[in-house]
BASE-619349 format. One line per field, with one value per residue (C-alpha): x, y, z. Coordinates in Angstrom, 1 decimal, always signed. Layout:
BASE-619349
xx: [X ...]
yy: [Y ...]
zz: [Z ...]
//
This chain:
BASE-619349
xx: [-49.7 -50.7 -53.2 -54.6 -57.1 -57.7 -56.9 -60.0 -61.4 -60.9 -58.1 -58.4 -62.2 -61.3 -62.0 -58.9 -56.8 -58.9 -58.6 -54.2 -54.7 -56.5 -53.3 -50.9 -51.7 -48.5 -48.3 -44.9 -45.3 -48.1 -47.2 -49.9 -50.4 -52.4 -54.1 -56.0 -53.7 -55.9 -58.9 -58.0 -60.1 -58.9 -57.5 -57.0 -53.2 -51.6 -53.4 -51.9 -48.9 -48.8 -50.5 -47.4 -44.9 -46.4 -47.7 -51.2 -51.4 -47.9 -47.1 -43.3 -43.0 -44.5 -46.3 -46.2 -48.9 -49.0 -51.2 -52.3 -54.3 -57.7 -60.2 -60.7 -56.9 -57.5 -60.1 -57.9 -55.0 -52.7 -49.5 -47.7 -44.8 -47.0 -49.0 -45.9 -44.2 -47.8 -47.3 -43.5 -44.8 -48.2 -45.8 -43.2 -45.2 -47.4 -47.0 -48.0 -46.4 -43.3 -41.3 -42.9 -42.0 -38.3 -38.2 -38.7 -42.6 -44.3 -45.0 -44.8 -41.5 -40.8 -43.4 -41.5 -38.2 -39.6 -41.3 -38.2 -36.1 -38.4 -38.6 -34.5 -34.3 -37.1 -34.8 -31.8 -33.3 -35.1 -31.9 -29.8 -33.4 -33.9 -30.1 -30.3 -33.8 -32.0 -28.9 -31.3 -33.1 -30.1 -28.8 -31.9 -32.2 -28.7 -28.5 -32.2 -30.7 -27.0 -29.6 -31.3 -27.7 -27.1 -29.3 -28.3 -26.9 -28.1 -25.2 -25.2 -21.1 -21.4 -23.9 -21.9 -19.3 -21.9 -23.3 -19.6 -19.0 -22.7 -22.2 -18.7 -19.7 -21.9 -20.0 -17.1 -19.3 -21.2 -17.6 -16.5 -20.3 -18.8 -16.0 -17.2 -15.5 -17.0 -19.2 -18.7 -22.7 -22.9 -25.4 -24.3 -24.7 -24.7 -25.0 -21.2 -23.0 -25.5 -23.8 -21.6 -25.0 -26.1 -23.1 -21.9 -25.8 -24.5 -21.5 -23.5 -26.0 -22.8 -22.1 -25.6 -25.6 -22.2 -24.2 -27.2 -24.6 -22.0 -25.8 -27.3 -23.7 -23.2 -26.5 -26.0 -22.8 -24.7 -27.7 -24.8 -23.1 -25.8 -26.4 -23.5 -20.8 -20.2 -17.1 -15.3 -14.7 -15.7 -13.6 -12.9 -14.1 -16.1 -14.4 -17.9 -19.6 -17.4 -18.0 -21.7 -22.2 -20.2 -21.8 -25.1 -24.3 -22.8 -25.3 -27.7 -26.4 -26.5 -29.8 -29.5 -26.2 -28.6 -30.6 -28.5 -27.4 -30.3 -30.8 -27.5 -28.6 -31.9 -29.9 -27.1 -30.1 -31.6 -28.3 -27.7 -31.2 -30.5 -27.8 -29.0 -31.8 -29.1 -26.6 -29.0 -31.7 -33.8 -32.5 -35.8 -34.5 -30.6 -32.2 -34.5 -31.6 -29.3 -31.7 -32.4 -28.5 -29.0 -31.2 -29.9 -26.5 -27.6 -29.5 -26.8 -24.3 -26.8 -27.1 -23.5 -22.8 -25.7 -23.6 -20.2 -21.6 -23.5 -19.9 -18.1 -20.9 -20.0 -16.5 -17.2 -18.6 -15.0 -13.7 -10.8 -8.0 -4.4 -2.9 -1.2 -4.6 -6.6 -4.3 -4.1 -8.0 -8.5 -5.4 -7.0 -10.3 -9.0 -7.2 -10.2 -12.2 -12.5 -9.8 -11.0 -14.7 -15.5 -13.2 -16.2 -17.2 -16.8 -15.0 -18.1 -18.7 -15.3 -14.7 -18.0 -16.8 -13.7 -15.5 -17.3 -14.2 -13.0 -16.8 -16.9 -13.1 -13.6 -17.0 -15.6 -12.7 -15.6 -18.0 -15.2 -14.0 -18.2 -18.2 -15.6 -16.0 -19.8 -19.4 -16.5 -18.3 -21.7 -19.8 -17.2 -19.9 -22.5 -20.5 -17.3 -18.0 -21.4 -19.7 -17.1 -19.8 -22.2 -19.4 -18.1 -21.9 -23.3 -19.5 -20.6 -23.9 -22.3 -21.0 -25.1 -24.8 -28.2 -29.9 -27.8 -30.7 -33.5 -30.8 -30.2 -34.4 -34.8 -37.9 -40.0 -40.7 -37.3 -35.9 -38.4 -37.5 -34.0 -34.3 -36.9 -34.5 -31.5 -33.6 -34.3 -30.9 -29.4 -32.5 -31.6 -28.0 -29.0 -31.3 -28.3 -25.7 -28.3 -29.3 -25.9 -25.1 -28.5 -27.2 -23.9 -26.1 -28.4 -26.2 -24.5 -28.0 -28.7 -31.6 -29.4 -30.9 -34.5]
yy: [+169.1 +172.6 +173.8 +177.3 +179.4 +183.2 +185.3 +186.8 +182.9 +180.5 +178.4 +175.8 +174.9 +175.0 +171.9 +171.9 +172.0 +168.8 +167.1 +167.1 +166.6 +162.9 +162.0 +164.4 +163.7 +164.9 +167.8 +166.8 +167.5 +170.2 +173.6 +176.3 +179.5 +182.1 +184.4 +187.5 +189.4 +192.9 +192.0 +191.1 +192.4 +195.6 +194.1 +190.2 +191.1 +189.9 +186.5 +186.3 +187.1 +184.5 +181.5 +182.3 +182.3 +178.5 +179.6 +178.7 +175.7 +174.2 +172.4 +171.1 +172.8 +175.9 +178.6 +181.1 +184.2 +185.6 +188.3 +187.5 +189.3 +189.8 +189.3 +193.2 +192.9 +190.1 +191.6 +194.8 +192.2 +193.4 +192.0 +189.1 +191.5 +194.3 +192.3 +190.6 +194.4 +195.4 +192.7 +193.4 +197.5 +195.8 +193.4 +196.2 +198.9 +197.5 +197.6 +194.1 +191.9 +193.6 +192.1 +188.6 +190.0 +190.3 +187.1 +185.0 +183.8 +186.8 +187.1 +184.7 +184.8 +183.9 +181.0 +179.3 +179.9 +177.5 +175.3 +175.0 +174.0 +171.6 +169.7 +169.9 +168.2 +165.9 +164.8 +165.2 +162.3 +160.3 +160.3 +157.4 +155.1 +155.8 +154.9 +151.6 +150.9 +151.2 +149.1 +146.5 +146.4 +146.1 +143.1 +141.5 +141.9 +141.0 +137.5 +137.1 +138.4 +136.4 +133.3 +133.4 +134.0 +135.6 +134.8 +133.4 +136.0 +137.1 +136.3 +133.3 +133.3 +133.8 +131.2 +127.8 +129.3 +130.2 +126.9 +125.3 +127.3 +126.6 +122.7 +122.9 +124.6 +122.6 +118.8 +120.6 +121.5 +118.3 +116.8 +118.5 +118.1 +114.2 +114.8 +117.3 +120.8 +124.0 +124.5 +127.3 +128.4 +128.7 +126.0 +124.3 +120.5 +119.0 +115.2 +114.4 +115.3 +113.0 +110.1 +110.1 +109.8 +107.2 +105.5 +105.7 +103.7 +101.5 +100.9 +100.3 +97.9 +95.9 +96.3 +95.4 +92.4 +91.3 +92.0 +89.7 +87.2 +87.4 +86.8 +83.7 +82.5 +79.6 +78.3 +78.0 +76.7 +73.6 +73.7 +73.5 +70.7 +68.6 +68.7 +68.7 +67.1 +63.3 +61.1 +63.9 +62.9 +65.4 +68.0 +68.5 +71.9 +71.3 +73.4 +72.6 +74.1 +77.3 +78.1 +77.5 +79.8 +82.5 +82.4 +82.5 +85.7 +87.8 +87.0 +88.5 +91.6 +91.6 +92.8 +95.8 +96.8 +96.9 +99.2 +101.6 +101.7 +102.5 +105.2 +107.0 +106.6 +108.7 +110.8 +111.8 +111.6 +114.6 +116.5 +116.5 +117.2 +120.4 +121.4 +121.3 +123.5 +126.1 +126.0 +125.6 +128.1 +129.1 +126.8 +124.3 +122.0 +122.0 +121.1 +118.0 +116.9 +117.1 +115.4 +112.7 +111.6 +112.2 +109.4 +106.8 +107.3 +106.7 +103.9 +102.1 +103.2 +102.0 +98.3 +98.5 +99.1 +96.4 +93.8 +95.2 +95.0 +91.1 +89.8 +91.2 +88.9 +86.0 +86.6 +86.8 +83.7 +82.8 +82.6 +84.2 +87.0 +87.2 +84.7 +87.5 +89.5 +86.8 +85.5 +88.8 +89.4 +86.0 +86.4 +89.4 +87.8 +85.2 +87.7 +89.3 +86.4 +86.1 +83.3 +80.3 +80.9 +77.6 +75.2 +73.3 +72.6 +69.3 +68.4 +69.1 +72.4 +73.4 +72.7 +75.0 +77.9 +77.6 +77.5 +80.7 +82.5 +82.2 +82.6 +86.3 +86.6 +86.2 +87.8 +91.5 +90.8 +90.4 +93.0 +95.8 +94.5 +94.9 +98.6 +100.2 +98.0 +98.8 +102.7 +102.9 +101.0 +102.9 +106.4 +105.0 +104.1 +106.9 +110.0 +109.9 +107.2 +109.1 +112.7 +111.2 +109.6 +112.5 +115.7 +112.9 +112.6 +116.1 +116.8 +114.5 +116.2 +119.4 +117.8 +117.8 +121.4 +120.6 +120.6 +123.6 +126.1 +124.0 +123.9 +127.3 +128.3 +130.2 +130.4 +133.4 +134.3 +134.0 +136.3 +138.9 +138.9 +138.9 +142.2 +143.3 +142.7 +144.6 +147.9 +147.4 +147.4 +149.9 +152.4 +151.5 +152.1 +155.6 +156.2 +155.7 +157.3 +160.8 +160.7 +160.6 +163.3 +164.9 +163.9 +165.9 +169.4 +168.6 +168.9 +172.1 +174.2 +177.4 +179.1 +181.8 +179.8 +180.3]
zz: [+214.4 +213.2 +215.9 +214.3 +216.3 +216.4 +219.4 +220.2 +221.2 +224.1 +222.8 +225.3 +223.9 +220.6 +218.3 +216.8 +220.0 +221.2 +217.9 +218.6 +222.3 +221.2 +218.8 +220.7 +224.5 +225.9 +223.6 +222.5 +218.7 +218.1 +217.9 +218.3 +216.0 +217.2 +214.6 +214.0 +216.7 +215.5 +216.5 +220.3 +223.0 +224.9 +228.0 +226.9 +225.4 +228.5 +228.2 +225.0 +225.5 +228.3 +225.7 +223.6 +226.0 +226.5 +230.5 +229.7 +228.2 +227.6 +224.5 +223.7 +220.6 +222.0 +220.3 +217.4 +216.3 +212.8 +211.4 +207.7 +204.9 +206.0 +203.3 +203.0 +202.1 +199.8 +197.8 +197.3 +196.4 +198.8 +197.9 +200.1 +200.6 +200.6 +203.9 +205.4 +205.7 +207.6 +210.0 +210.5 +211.6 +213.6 +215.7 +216.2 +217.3 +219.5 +222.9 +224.1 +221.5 +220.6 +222.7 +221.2 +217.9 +219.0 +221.2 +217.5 +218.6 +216.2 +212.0 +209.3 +208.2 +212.0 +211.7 +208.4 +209.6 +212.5 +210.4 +208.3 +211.2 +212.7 +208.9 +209.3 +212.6 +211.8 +209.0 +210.1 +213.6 +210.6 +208.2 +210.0 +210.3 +206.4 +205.9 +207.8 +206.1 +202.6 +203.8 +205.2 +201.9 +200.4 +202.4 +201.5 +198.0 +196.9 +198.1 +195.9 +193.2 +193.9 +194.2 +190.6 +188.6 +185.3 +182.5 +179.9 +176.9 +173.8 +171.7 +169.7 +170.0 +173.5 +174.5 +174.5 +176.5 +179.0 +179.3 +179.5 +182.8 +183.9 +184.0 +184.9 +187.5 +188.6 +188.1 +190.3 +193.3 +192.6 +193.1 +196.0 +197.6 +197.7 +199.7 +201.7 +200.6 +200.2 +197.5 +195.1 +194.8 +198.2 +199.0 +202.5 +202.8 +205.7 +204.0 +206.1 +209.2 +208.6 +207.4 +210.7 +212.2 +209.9 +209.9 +213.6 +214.3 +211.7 +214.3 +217.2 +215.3 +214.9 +218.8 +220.1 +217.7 +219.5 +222.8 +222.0 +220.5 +223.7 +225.5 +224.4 +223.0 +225.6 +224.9 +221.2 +221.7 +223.7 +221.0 +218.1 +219.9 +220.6 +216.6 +215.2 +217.7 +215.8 +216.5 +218.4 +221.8 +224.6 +225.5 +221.5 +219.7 +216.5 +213.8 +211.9 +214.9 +215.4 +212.0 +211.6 +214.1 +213.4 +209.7 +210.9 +213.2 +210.3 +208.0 +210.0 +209.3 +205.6 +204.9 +208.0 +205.7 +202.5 +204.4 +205.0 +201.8 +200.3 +203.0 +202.2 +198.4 +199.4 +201.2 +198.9 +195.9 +197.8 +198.3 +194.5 +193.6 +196.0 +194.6 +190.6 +192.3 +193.3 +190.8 +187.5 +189.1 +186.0 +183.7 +183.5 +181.0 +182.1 +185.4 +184.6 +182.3 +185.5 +187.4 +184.9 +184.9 +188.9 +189.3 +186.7 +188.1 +191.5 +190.5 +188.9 +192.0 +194.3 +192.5 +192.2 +195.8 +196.6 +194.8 +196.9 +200.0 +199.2 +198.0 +201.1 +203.4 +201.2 +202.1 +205.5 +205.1 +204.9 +208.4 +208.1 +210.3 +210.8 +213.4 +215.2 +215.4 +216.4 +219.3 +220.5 +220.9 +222.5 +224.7 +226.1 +226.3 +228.2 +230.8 +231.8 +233.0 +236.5 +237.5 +238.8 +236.9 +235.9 +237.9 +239.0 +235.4 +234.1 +230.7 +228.2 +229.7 +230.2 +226.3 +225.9 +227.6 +225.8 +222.6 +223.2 +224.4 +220.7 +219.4 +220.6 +219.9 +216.5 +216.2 +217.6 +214.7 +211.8 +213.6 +214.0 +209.8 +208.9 +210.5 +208.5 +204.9 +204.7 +204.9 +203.1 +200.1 +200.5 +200.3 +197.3 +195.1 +196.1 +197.0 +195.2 +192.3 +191.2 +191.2 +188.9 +186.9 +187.1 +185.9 +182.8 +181.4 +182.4 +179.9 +177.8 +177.0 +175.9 +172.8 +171.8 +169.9 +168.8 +172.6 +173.4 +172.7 +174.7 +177.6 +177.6 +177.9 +181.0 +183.0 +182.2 +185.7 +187.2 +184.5 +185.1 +189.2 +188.1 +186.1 +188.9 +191.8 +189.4 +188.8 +192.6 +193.8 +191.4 +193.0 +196.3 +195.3 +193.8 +196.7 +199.1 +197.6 +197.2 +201.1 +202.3 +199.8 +201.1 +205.1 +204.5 +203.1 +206.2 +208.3 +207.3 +206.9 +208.8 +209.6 +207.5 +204.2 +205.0]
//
């Protein structure tokens, strides 16, 4: 702030001193130039000089006082030189404000050599803000413009070879998207995280099925005996019985398996979708083609995966383990009962309890067999199968030279913002590279160069 008053008034009622005191309260950035030093009062000079010397009213940047063409002067079209040298002698010889003069606070070419150093310093404090702002803008731009690609180009020679590394691009991060790698375009999937989730509460479905089962167990056993028990004598275990049982307890899980399958196909369907939006960014029709393959792939893994998983519960329908694996679970069943449970029991319930120690023996076999063959079919067929699938047909399509041209049509809009965010960069590049240049000269100047 430039606060300009004459001498011969009261600076401290003077508009324009009010005016910086309401945006400069503490004074710390207005600087005060006193004019008309000639036409001071005879015996005001010492309240001058003590304004100037910043006794009166302080201000940080203190105060400066000039004497410029008066309008006599102007009229005659005194010369700036001509009026600069009269101030130089008017300072010098007169006996208040000489030593002002020599002290640096007297004349204009005092007053710009001032001016000049403040701009300097205000530069040389804004220059590192101005450098961050332009490496911040930098930052910022470069991932926008990393995000929308290259366009396609304008040579007809060149354009099939671009669209060969598009897709192929593409199929490979589409493949290792499926078994969890990095992915080339940057995009970050988190499907693996989710699946664990998915398929870990697939896992404990299985376990608080076993639960209920290991629950009511005992009373089924009775129910099932009452029905089906014919000739066998007491104290015999109904094969027909076991089995009944334990095929009616897996089968309730086929349909929660189904489910989950067709979660994870939503899931991995989304994943894919997300990663055509990244990798095919401004490609309209390349991207609903990809997307069109996307879905009928994963429709056809899904029903394939459907018909896995429904043919593994028709196996377990089978009731079938390994001797050595089964003995070994029921022998440690058996172990952990409390000894002497069930002494007082007669033949019937003795034969009961021994029926559903191999009940739940055999169910924790088939339940811990379910929790690994479900998710290892559901991420086969819709992870790994449908990459394979997907890169062989997206491949496939590049042998249409006749579609190439509608593949390659790029979205208006994103090729303008690609060419914006370009020229942006390249300015910001230029604008960076000529303020550190600018910095260096900066901080070499002199009030010499005035």
């Amino acid at each position: 702030n430039l606060v300009v008053v004459p001498c011969n008034v009261d600076i401290a009622t003077t508009e324009a001193l009010k005016m910086a005191q309401e945006v400069d309260p503490e004074g710390e950035r207005t600087l005060g130039i006193l004019t008309k030093p000639d036409l001071v009062d005879k015996g005001t000079e010492e309240t001058v000089v003590d304004i100037i010397n910043n006794k009166a009213i302080p201000l940080k940047k203190g105060y400066m006082i000039v004497r410029c063409r008066g309008q006599k002067e102007i009229t005659k079209k005194v010369s700036l030189t001509t009026a600069l040298e009269k101030e130089k002698n008017f300072f010098q010889e007169h006996s208040h404000f000489q030593t002002l003069y020599y002290d640096g606070h007297a004349s204009v070419p005092k007053l710009a050599e001032k001016l000049t150093l403040e701009l300097v310093h205000h530069i040389q404090k804004s220059l590192p803000r101005l450098e961050e702002q332009i490496e911040t803008k930098l930052k910022q731009t470069q991932p926008k413009l990393d995000n929308l690609g290259c366009g396609p180009p304008s040579e007809p020679s060149e354009k099939l070879g671009f669209l060969i590394d598009k897709v192929t691009s593409f199929t490979q991060d589409a493949v290792y998207l499926s078994k969890g790698e990095d992915l080339r375009c940057g995009y970050k999937s988190k499907i693996f995280s989710v699946l664990r989730q998915r398929f870990a509460s697939w896992n404990l479905l299985i376990e608080d099925s076993g639960t209920t089962f290991s629950c009511n167990i005992e009373k089924e056993v009775a129910q099932y005996d009452r029905k089906y028990r014919g000739k066998e004598l007491p104290g015999f275990i109904n094969y027909k019985t076991f089995e009944a049982m334990v095929q009616e307890q897996v089968k309730q899980l086929e349909e929660p398996a189904v489910l989950k399958l067709k979660e994870v196909s939503e899931l991995a369907k989304k994943e894919f979708f997300a990663l055509i939006q990244r990798s095919l960014v401004g490609l309209p029709n390349l991207m609903r083609a990809a997307k069109l393959k996307t879905e009928a792939i994963t429709n056809a893994k899904e029903a394939l995966a459907e018909s896995m998983l429904r043919t593994q519960f028709k196996m377990e329908m089978i009731v079938y383990t390994q001797d050595c694996r089964y003995s070994k679970k029921l022998g440690k069943r058996k172990r952990s009962e409390v000894p002497g449970f069930g002494n007082n029991t007669n033949d019937t319930g003795a034969s009961l309890k021994e029926m559903a120690k191999h009940l739940k023996s055999y169910y924790q076999i088939a339940g811990q067999r379910l929790a690994d063959q479900v998710p290892l079919v559901i991420h086969y067929q819709m992870l790994q199968e449908f990459a394979i699938q997907l890169q062989r047909e997206m491949l496939q399509m590049l042998q249409d030279k006749e579609k190439m041209e509608s593949l390659l049509q790029e979205d208006h809009a994103i090729k303008e913002n690609r060419v914006h965010l370009h020229n942006c960069i390249k300015r910001l590049s230029k604008a960076r590279m000529l303020l550190s240049e600018f910095s260096m000269s900066m901080y070499d100047f002199t009030p010499m160069q005035v």
